[in-house]
N, C-alpha and C positions, 0 to 999 in steps of 0.2 A: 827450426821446428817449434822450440818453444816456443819462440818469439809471437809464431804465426795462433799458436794456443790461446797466449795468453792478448792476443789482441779478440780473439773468436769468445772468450770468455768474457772479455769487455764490453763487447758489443749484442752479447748473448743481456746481461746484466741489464745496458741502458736500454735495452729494450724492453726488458721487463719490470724495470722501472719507470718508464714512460706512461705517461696515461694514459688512459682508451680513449679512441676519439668520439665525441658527440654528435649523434643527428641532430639533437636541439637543443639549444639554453636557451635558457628563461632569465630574465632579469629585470631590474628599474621599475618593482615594485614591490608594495607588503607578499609578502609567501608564508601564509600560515602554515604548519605543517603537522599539526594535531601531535605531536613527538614533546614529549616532556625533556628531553634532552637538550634541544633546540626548538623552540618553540615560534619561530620566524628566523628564515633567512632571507637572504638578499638576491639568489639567485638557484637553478639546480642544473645540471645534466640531465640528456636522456639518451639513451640507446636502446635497440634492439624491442625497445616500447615498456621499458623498466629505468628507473631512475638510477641512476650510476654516478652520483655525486650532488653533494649540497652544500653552502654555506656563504662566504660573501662571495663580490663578481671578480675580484682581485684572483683567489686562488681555482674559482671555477673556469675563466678563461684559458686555461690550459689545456680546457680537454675540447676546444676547436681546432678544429681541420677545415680544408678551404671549402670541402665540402657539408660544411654545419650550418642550419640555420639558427638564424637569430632570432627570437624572440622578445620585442622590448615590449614590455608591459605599459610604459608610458606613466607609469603610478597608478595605476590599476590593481587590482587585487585578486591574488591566484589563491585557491583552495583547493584542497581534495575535491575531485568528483562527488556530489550528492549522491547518496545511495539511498533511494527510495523503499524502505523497508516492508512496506506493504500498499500495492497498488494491482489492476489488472489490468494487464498488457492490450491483450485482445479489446476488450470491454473501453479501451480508453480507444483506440482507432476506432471502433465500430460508433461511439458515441458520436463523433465526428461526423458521421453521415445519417445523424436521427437527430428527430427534431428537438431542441433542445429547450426545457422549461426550465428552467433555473431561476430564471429574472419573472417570470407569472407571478403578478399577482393575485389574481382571483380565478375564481372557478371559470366564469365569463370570459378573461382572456385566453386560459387553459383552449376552451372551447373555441375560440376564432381562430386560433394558427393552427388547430388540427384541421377545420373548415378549409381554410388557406390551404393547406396541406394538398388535402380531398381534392381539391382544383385543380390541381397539376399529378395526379394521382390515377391510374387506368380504376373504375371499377371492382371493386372483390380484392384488389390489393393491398396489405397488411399497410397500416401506418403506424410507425412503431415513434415512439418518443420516451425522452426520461430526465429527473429532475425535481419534477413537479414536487411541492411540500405542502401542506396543506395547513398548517402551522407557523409559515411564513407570510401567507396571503393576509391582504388589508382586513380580507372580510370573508368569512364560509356561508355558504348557500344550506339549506335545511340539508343535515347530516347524520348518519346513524354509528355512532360509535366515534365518532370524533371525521369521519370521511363523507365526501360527499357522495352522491350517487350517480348511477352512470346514465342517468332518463335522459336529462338534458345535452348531455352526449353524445347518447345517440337518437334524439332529434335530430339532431344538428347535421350529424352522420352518417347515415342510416346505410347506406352502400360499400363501406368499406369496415373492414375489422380492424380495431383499434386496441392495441396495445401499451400503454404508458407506463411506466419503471416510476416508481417513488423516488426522490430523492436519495434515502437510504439504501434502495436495493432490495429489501425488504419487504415491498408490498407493490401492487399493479396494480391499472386501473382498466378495464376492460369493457367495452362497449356492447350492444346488442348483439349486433351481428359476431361479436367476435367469441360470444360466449356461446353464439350456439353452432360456431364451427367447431366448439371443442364440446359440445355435445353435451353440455352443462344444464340440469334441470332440479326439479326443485326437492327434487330425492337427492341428489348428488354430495355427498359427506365428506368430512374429512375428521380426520384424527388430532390427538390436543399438540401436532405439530406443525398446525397452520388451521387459519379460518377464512373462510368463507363470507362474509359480510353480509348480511340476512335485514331485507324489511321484517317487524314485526311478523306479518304473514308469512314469511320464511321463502319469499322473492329477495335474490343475489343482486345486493346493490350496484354490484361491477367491481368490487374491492377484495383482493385476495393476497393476505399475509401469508408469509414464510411458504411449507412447502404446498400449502395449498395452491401458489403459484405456478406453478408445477401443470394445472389444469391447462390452464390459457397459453401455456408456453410450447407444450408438447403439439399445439394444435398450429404452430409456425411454422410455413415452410421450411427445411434444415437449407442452413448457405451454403454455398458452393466453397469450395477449396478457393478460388482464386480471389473471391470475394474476403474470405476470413485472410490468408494471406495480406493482401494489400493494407486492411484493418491491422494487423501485426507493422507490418511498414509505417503507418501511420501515427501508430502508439508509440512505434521507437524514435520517430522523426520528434514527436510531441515531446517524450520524454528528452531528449538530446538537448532541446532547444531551452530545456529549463538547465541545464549543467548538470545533469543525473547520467553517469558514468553507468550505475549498476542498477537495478530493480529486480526486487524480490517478488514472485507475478505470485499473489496468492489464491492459488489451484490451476489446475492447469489440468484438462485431462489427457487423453491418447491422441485425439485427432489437434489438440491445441500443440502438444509436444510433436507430434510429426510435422509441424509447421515451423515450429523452431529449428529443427534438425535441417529443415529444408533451407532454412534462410543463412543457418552456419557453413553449411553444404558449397552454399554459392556464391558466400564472401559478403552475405547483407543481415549479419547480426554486429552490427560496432557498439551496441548494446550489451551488457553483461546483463544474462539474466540468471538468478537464483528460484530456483520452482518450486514449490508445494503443490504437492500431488492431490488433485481432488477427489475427495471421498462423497460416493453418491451415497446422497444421503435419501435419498428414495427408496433403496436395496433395504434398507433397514425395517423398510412397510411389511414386508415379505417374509413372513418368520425363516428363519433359519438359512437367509440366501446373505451370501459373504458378495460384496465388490470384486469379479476377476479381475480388474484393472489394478488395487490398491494389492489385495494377493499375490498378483505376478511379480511387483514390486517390492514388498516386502521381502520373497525371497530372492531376487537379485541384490538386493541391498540398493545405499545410492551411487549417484554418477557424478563425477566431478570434471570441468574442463576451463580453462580461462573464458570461456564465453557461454557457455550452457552448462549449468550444475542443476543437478534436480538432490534434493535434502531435504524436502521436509512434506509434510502430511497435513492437509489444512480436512480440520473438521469445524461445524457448526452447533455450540452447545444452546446459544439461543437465538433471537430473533437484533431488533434494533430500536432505539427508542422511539423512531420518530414513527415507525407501526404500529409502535405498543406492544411490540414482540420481544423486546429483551425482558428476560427474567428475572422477576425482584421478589425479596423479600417481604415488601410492604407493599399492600395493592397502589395503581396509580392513586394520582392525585386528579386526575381528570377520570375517572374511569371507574368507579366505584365497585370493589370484588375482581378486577381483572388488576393479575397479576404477571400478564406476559406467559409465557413458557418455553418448555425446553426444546428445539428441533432435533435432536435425536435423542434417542434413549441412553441411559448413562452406563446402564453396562455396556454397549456397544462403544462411548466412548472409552471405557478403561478399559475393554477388550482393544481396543485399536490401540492404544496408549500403551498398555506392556507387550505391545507385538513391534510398535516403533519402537522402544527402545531398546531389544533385543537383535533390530535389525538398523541401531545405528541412525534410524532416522528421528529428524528431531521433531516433535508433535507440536502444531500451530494451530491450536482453536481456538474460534470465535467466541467471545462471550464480553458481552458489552453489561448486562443487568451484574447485582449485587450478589442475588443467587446463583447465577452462573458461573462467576468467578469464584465465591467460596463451596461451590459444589465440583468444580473444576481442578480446585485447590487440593480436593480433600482428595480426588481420582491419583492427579497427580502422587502426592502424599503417600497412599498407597502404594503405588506401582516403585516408586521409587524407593522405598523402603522395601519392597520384598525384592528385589533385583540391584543391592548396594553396590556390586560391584560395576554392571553396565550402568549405574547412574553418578558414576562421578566426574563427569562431565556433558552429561546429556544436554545441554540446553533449550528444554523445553520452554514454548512461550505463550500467553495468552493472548491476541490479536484483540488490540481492541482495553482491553484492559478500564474500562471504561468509569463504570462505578462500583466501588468498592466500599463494601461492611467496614468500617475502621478498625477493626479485630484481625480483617485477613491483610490490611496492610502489608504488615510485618512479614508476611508468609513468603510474598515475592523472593527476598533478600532471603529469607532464613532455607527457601527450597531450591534456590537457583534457579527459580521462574525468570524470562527475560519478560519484561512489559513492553508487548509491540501497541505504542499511542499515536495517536492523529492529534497534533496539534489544532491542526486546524480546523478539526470537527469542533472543538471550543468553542472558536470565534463565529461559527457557523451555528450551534447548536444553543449555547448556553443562553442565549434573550428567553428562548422559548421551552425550554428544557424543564426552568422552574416549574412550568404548566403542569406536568409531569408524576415531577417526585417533590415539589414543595423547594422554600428555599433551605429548610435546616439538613435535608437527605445528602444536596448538592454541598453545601459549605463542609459536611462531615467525610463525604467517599467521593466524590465526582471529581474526574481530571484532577490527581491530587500527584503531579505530576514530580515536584518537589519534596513529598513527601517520600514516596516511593524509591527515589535517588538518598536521600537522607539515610532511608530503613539499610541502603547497600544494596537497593536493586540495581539491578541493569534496566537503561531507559534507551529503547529504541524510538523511530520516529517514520513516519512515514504520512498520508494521503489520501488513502483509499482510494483513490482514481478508478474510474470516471466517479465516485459517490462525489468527490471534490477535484478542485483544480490540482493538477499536480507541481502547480509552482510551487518549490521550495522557498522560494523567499518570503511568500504570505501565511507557509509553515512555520517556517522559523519567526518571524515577527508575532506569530499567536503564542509560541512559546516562551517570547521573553518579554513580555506586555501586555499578557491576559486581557485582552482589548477584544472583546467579539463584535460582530458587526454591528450591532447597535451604536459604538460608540463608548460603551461602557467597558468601565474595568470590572473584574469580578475575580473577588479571591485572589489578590495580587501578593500573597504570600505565597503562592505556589507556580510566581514567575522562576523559570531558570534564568540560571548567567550567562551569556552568550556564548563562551566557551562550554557550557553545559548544553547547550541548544545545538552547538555545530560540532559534536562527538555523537549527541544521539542520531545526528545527521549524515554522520562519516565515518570511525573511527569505532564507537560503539553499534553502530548498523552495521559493520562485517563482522565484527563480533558474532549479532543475533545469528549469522550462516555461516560458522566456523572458518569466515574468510579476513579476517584480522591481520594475519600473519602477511597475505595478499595486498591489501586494500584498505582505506579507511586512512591513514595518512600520509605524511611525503617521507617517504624514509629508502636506505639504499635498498635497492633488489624488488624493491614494491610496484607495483606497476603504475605508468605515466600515466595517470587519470588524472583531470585536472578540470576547474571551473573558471574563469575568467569575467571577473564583477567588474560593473561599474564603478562601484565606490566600496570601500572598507566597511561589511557591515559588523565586523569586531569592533569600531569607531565613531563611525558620524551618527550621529542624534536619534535617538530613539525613534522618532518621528518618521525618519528619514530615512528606514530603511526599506519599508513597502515600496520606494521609487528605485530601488536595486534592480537591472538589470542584466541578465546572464551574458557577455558580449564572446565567448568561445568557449565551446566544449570539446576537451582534449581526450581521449581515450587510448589507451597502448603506445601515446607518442604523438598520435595522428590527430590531423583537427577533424571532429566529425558535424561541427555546429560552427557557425559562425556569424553573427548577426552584422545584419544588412541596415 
């Protein structure tokens, strides 16, 4: 009997000292693993769709079974999943199926592909596009406030209602016909949280900033569910295909989050998304009427799940620059006495502000001008000073973060501000940006990306999708080569180090969504997210990393991308 024990007790022992078996190992390539501990191994485990072992392929081959796939890298380079820190889900499918101005040069071709468009278009049917800058064209046509006007438009047009999205997102450009579906006349006003674009004679050029947008939009047919659905599939498909494991969708309202719910429902979210709850900033026109949607939420508190987390509250403090909507403390430099403005009121903001932190969520607003951020700073400031206790770990952040007072630098790091930044609005913006604010405004607070990390901020990273492509790799190359498209470098003291570019890309982007402990590097227990490069962009030539291609995208274990 003992005998029969003490062999039960043996075999009790090597079994629990045996190691778990692997559905996958990874090997025979760089594995960066954002882990300061081990900072590159040689190979990892996976099971259950979390990592369950790292280090070289000597002591990882043990946790196969005949049942494990092999994964040979071939010399290829594995990273954490990209975690796209701010982009819109929806907005990046739907872009997909509108007409795209991006590459327009001028006003004239603007006007031929909406024409083209019109041709294959039923009559009276919306044509929607977006992209368009009017600050990157070779050449602008006679314009009133730095925009052109929509006469020649709608010539060109005249049967169909025409919608066009700026580049930024920020401003439209709307046709004849399209303004008088929305019933637009020459009475029709708005408040100093958007404008109207006015001929001398106080006839609407077709140009409408911030929420004056709001006019020509509410006059669009509403999409159908299966329509916006499919746009969701599409965003997620886009985003996979760049090696982006997680995306933080910033705002999201009831009918965008019941679409999410429905695609986790039915097995077609492989996409990790983190939500920011959208705050109508319209309700705010209306004295004394609160958001039901942002209400209901605040007292539920938020929601957390491996693949749908909602945490945070996206509001809007100003506009953007390429409108001339973001809020500065110095009038433009094109633009004489116009100083941008605020899109919501700032009690409203720091009434929302100490009701997020009292309910655990963490507050995401927009504010791209100088005034915005130190008037956003100072809300902040406030709220979290009279509320010390729910604020020692708040992680509030500024979206956008864009130009800063050299005075409120410091603020970020000293208040526990995280700075959510677009690289690659940089390399997109800054040729034309000096136009703007001059070049001494830019060299002192603009994209001071380095600085801000120096102060002991937190530097997240992300795209603004569709405002820009959501490829991370021409993200991450705008952050470590301040190279904007022109060709030029600018401000090359406030490049990051590449380890510095791909934490605010991985590792510090779970961070910004209290999911760090989850995601963000390859460590045990963390989940199998994984990106799969063509070349080592921690290595080969500066030059040379824009030609980086995404060649598999790994999520929970599973391959969800795989290029052909």
């Amino acid at each position: 009997m003992r005998l029969l024990y003490i062999f039960a007790l043996s075999l009790l022992l090597a079994c629990q000292n045996e190691a778990p078996k692997a559905e996958l190992l990874i090997f025979n390539g760089p594995i960066y693993t954002l882990d300061n501990s081990q900072a590159q191994v040689e190979a990892l485990a996976v099971a259950n769709g979390k990592i369950i072992a790292l280090g070289n392929w000597t002591d990882i081959q043990k946790y196969q079974s005949p049942n494990t796939e092999l994964l040979d890298l071939n010399g290829k380079t594995l990273i954490p999943a990209f975690i796209e820190s701010h982009a819109h889900i929806l907005g990046l499918g739907q872009f997909k199926r509108e007409l795209d101005l991006s590459q327009v040069k001028s006003y004239e071709e603007l006007i031929k592909i909406v024409q083209e468009q019109a041709q294959h278009t039923p009559k009276g049917e919306w044509i929607i596009g977006r992209a368009w800058h009017q600050s990157k064209w070779d050449s602008l046509p006679f314009s009133i406030k730095g925009y052109q006007t929509h006469d020649a438009l709608s010539q060109a047009v005249p049967d169909h209602p025409v919608l066009l999205m700026h580049a930024s997102a920020h401003a439209l450009m709307a046709n004849e016909k399209a303004m008088q579906l929305a019933g637009l006349s020459p009475e029709t006003q708005m408040n100093e949280e958007g404008e109207i674009i006015r001929f001398p004679n106080g006839r609407p050029t077709g140009i409408f900033t911030e929420n004056a947008m709001s006019i020509i939009k509410e006059a669009l047919p509403p999409a159908d569910e299966n329509s916006r659905y499919q746009d969701l599939q599409a965003g997620i498909q886009e985003a996979l295909s760049y090696g982006i494991g997680s995306l933080q969708d910033a705002g999201s309202d009831s009918a965008a989050i019941a679409l999410y719910r429905k695609a986790l429902a039915q097995n077609e979210l492989p996409l990790r998304l983190w939500v920011m709850l959208a705050y109508n900033n319209y309700a705010a026109d209306v004295q004394g009427q609160e958001d039901p949607f942002l209400e209901k939420w605040l007292q539920k508190g938020p929601e957390k799940g491996d693949f749908l987390s909602i945490g945070g509250i996206k509001l809007y403090a100003d506009g953007a620059l390429g409108s001339r909507g973001a809020w500065m403390l110095e009038e433009y430099s094109d633009r004489a006495g116009h100083f941008g403005h605020p899109t919501l009121p700032l009690k409203t903001i720091e009434e929302i502000a100490e009701k997020a932190l009292l309910a655990d969520f963490q507050l995401c607003t927009h504010a791209i001008g100088d005034r915005a951020n130190q008037e956003l700073l100072n809300i902040y400031e406030r709220v979290l000073k009279t509320h010390p206790q729910a604020a020692k770990d708040h992680r509030f952040r500024i979206e956008h973060a864009q130009h800063i007072a050299p005075q409120d630098i410091p603020r970020f790091a000293k208040l526990d501000v995280i700075a959510s930044i677009q690289g690659i609005h940089f390399s997109s913006d800054r040729p034309w940006a000096q136009s703007r604010l001059g070049r001494l405004r830019i060299a002192m607070g603009a994209y001071r990306w380095k600085q801000l990390l120096a102060s002991g901020a937190k530097l997240i990273n992300g795209t603004d999708a569709p405002v820009e492509s959501i490829n991370p790799i021409a993200c991450f190359y705008s952050l470590v080569s301040r190279q904007a498209n022109d060709g030029q470098i600018y401000e090359a003291d406030q490049k990051l180090s590449r380890l510095q570019a791909l934490k605010a890309y991985t590792l510090d982007a779970a961070y910004g969504a209290f999911q760090e402990k989850e995601k963000g590097s390859l460590e045990l227990g963390k989940f199998a997210d994984f990106a799969i490069l063509s070349q080592d962009i921690m290595q080969v030539p500066l030059q040379d990393i824009p030609q980086t291609k995404v060649l598999q995208t790994i999520v929970n274990g599973k391959t969800v991308y795989l290029r052909k």
